[in-house]
VEXPAKOL-162489 format. One line per 10 residues: number of its first residue (from 1); their letters; for each residue x, y, z of C-alpha. Coordinates in pm, 1 decimal, decimal comma. Layout:
NUM	A	X Y Z ~ ...
//
This chain:
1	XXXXXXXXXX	0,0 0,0 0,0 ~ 285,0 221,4 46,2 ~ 432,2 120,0 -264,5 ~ 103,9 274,6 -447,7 ~ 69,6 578,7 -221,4 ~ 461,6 693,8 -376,3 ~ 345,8 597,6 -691,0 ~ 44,3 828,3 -689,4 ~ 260,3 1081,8 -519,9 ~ 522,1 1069,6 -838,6
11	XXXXXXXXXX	199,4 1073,0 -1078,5 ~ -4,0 1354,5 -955,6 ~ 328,4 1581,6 -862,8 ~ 383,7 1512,5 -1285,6 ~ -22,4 1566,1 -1344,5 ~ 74,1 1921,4 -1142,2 ~ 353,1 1995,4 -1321,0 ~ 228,9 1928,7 -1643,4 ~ -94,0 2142,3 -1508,7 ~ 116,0 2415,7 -1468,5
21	XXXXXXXXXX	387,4 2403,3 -1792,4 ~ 9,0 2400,7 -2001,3 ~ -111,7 2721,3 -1810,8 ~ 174,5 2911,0 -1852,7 ~ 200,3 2793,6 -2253,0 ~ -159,9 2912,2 -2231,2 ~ -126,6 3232,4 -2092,8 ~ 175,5 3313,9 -2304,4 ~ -7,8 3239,8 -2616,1 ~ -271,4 3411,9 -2515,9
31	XXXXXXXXXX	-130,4 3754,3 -2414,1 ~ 86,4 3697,3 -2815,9 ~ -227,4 3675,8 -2935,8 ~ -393,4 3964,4 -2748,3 ~ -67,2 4124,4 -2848,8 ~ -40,4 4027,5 -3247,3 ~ -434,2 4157,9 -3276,8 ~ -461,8 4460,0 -3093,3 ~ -112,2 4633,0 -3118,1 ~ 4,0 4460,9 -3461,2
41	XXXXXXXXXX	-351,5 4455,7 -3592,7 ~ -250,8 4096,1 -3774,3 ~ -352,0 3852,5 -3553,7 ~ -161,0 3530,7 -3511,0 ~ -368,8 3268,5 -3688,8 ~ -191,5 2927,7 -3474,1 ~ -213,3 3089,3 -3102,9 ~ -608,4 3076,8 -3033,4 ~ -600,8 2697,2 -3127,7 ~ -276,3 2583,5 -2891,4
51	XXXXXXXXXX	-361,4 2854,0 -2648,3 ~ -738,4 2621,0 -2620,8 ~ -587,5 2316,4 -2669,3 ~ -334,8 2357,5 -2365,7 ~ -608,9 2473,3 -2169,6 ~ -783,5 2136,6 -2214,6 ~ -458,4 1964,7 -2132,1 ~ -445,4 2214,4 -1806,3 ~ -747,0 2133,9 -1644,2 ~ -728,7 1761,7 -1698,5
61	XXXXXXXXXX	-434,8 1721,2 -1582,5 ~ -508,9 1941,9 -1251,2 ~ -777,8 1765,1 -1172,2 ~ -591,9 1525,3 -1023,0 ~ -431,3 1752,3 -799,2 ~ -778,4 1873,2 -706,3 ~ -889,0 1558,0 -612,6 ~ -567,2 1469,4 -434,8 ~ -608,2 1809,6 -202,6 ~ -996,7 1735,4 -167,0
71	XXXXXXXXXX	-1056,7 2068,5 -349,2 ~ -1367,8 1911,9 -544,9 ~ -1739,7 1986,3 -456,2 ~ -1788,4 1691,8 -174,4 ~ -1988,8 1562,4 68,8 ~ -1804,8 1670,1 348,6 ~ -2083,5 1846,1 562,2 ~ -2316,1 1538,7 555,9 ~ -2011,7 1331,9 611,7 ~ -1851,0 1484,7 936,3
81	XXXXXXXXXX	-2230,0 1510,2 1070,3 ~ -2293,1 1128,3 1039,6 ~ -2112,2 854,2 1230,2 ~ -1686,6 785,5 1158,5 ~ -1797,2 458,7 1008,2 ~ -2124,9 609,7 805,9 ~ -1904,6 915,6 672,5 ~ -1597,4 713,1 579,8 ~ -1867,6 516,0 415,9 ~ -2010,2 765,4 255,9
91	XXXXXXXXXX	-1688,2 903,5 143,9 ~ -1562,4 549,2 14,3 ~ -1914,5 553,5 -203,0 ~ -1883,2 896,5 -342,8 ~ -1512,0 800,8 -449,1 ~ -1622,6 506,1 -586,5 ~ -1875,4 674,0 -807,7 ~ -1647,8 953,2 -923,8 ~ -1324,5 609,8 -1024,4 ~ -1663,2 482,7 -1242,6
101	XXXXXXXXXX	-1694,4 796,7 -1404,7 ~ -1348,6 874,4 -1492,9 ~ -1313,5 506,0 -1606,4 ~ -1624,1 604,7 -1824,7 ~ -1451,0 920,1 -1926,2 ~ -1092,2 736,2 -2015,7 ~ -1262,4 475,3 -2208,3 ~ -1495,5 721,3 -2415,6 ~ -1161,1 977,8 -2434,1 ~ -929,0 719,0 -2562,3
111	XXXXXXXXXX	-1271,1 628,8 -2825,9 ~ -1284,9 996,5 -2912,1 ~ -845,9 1007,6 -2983,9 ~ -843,9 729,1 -3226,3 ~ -1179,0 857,8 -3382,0 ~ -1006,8 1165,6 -3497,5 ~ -640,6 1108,6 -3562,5 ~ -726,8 1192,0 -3889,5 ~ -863,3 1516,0 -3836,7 ~ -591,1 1793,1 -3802,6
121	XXXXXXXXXX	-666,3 2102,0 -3610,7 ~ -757,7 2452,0 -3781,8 ~ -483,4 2702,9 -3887,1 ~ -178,2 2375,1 -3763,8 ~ -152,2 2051,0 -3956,0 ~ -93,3 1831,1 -3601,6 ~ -401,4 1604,8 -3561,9 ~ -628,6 1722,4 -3313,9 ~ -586,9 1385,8 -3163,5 ~ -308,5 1530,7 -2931,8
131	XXXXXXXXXX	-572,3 1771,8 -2744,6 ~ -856,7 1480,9 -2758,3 ~ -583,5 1275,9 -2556,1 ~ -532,9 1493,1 -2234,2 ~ -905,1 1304,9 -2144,7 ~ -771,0 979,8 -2110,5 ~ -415,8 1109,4 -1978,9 ~ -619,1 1325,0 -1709,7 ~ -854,1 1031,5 -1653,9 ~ -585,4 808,1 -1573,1
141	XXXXXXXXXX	-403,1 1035,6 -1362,2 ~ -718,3 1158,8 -1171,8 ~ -800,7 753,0 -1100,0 ~ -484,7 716,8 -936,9 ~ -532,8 1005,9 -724,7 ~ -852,5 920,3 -625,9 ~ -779,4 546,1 -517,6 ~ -520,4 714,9 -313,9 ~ -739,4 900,5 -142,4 ~ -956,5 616,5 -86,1
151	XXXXXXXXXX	-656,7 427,5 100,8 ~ -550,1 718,0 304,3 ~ -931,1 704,4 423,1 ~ -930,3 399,2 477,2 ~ -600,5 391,3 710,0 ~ -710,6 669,2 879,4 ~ -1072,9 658,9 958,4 ~ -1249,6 972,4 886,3 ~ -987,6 1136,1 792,8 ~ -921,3 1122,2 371,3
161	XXXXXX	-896,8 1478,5 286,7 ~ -521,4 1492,7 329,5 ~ -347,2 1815,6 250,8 ~ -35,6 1649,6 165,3 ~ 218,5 1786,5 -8,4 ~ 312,9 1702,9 -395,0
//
C-alpha cells in the first residue's frame, strides 16, 4: 500500500507539473495573441487553437491535484455530521462513483483520440488527436489520485482529505 501511495505521489506531482507548464504555454499564447491583434492589428492565426488546446490539457491534468487536495465539490458536511464509520462510508461511495466515471470518461476519451487522428486542427496541420488525448491522460491520472485518497481514508478513519504535499 505504500508502494502505491509513492506511486500516486510521483503521478499527480507530474499531473501538477504538467498542469502548470500548459497554463503558462496558455497564458503566453494568449497575451501573443492579445498582443499580435490589438497592437500589430494581424492577428496570429496558430495561437487561439494551442492557447485552447493547452487549456484542455491544463485542467485535466489538474484535476488530479484537485482531487488529491480534496478541493472538489464533496460531501463533506453530511459526512462529518454522520457517524466515523457512516461518513468514511459515505466518502468510500462517493469516491467510488467519481473512479466509475473517470473510467467512463478514459474509455470514451481514448474512443474519441483514435476517432479523430485523422482530423488535423484549424490554422496547424498536427491532428487534433493530441488535445482529444489529455481526457484519457487526465482520466488516468485523476483515478490514481482518487484510489489514493480512498486508502488514506481507509487507514485513517475519517480522515481522507489529506493536505499532503506534492
Amino acid at each position: 500500500m505504500g508502494l502505491f501511495l509513492k506511486f500516486e505521489d510521483l503521478t499527480t506531482g507530474i499531473a501538477l507539473r504538467l498542469s502548470m507548464l500548459f497554463l503558462v504555454i496558455a497564458t503566453s499564447l494568449a497575451l501573443y495573441q492579445v498582443t499580435t491583434r490589438f497592437v500589430f492589428g494581424h492577428p496570429s492565426t496558430w495561437s487561439e487553437v494551442i492557447t485552447r488546446s493547452a487549456m484542455v490539457w491544463s485542467i485535466f491534468t489538474g484535476v488530479a491535484v484537485a482531487f488529491r487536495h480534496g478541493s472538489m465539490i464533496a460531501v463533506e458536511i453530511i459526512q462529518r455530521m454522520l457517524p466515523p464509520r457512516l461518513g468514511l462510508a459515505l466518502y468510500l461511495l462517493a469516491s467510488s462513483l467519481s473512479v466509475i466515471f473517470f473510467a467512463i470518461l478514459f474509455w470514451q476519451g481514448w474512443s474519441m483520440t483514435l476517432r479523430v487522428m485523422r482530423q488535423k486542427l484549424a490554422a496547424l496541420e498536427i491532428s487534433i488527436a493530441w488535445v482529444y488525448a489529455a481526457l484519457p491522460v487526465g482520466a488516468v491520472f485523476t483515478i490514481i489520485a482518487i484510489l489514493a485518497c480512498m486508502l488514506r481514508a481507509w487507514q485513517t478513519g475519517l480522515e481522507p482529505v489529506a493536505e499532503v504535499q506534492t
